[in-house]
C-alpha positions as CSV (number, residue, x, y, z in Angstrom):
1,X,0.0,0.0,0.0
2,X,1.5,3.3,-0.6
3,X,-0.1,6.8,-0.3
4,X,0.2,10.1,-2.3
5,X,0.2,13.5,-0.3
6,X,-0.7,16.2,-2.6
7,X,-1.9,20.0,-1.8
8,X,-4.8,19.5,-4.5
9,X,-8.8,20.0,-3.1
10,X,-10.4,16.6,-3.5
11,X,-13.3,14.5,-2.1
12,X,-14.2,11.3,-2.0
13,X,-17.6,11.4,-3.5
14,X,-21.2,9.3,-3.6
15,X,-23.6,9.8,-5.5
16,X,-26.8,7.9,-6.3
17,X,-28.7,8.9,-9.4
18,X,-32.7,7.3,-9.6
19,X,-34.5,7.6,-12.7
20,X,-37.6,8.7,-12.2
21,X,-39.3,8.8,-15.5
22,X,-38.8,7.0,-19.1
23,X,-37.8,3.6,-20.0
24,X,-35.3,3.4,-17.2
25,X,-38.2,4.5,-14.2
26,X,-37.5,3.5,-10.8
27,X,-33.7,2.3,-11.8
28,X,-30.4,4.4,-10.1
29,X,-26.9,4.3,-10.7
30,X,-24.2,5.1,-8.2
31,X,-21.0,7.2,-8.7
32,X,-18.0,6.4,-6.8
33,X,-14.5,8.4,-6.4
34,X,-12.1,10.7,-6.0
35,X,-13.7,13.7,-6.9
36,X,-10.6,16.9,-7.2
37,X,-13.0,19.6,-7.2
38,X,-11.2,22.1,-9.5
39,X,-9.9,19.3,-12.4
40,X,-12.2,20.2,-15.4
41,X,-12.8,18.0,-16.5
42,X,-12.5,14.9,-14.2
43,X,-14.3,10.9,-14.0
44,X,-15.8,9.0,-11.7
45,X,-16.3,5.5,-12.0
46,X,-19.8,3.9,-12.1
47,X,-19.8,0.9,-9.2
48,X,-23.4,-0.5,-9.5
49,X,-27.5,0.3,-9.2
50,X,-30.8,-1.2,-9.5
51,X,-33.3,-2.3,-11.5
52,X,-32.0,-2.3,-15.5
53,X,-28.5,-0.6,-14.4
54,X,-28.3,-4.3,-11.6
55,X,-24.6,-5.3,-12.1
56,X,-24.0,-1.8,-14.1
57,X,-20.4,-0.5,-15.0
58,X,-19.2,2.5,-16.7
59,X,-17.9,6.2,-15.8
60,X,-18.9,9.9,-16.1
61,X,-17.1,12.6,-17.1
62,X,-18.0,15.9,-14.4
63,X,-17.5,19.5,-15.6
64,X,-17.8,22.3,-13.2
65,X,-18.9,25.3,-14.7
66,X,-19.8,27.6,-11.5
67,X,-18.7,27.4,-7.8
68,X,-19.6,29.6,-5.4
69,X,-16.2,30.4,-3.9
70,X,-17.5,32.5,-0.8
71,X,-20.1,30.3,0.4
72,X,-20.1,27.0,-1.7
73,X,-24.2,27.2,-2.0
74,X,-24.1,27.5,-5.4
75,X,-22.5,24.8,-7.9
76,X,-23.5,23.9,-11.4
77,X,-22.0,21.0,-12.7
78,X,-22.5,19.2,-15.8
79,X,-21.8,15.1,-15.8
80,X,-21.2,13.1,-18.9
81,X,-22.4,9.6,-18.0
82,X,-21.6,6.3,-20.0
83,X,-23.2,3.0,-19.0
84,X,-22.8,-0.7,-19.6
85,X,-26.0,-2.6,-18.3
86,X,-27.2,-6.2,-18.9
């Protein structure tokens, strides 16, 4: 095991995505990573979901296009997302 110190802003990141309308209704997909907030762009890898996306890989590409820097409210990000499902 070895471990990289850098000075770089990351977090590691969840995130669970349900569909809620469309072919794919009542399905989700979760992101999982490393998530270095000011990298544009930058990819998270998909681990998993339910229903069609059950045993799901594949990735998404995240592009931040506004942060608030004073009070981090406000953040609009735009994510790429490619999936392989059986």
């Amino acid at each position: 095991l070895s471990v990289h110190v850098t000075t770089s802003v990351f977090r590691v990141v969840t995130f669970n995505f349900a569909l809620t309308q469309g072919k794919y209704k009542g399905s989700s997909f979760c992101l999982l990573g490393r998530n270095p907030i000011f990298t544009n762009p930058r990819e998270l890898a998909i681990v998993g979901g339910t229903g069609a996306f059950r045993f799901s890989r594949g990735y998404a590409i995240l592009k931040t296009y506004y942060m608030d820097m004073q009070t981090g409210a406000s953040t609009i990000v735009e994510y790429d997302v490619y999936i392989r499902h059986y």
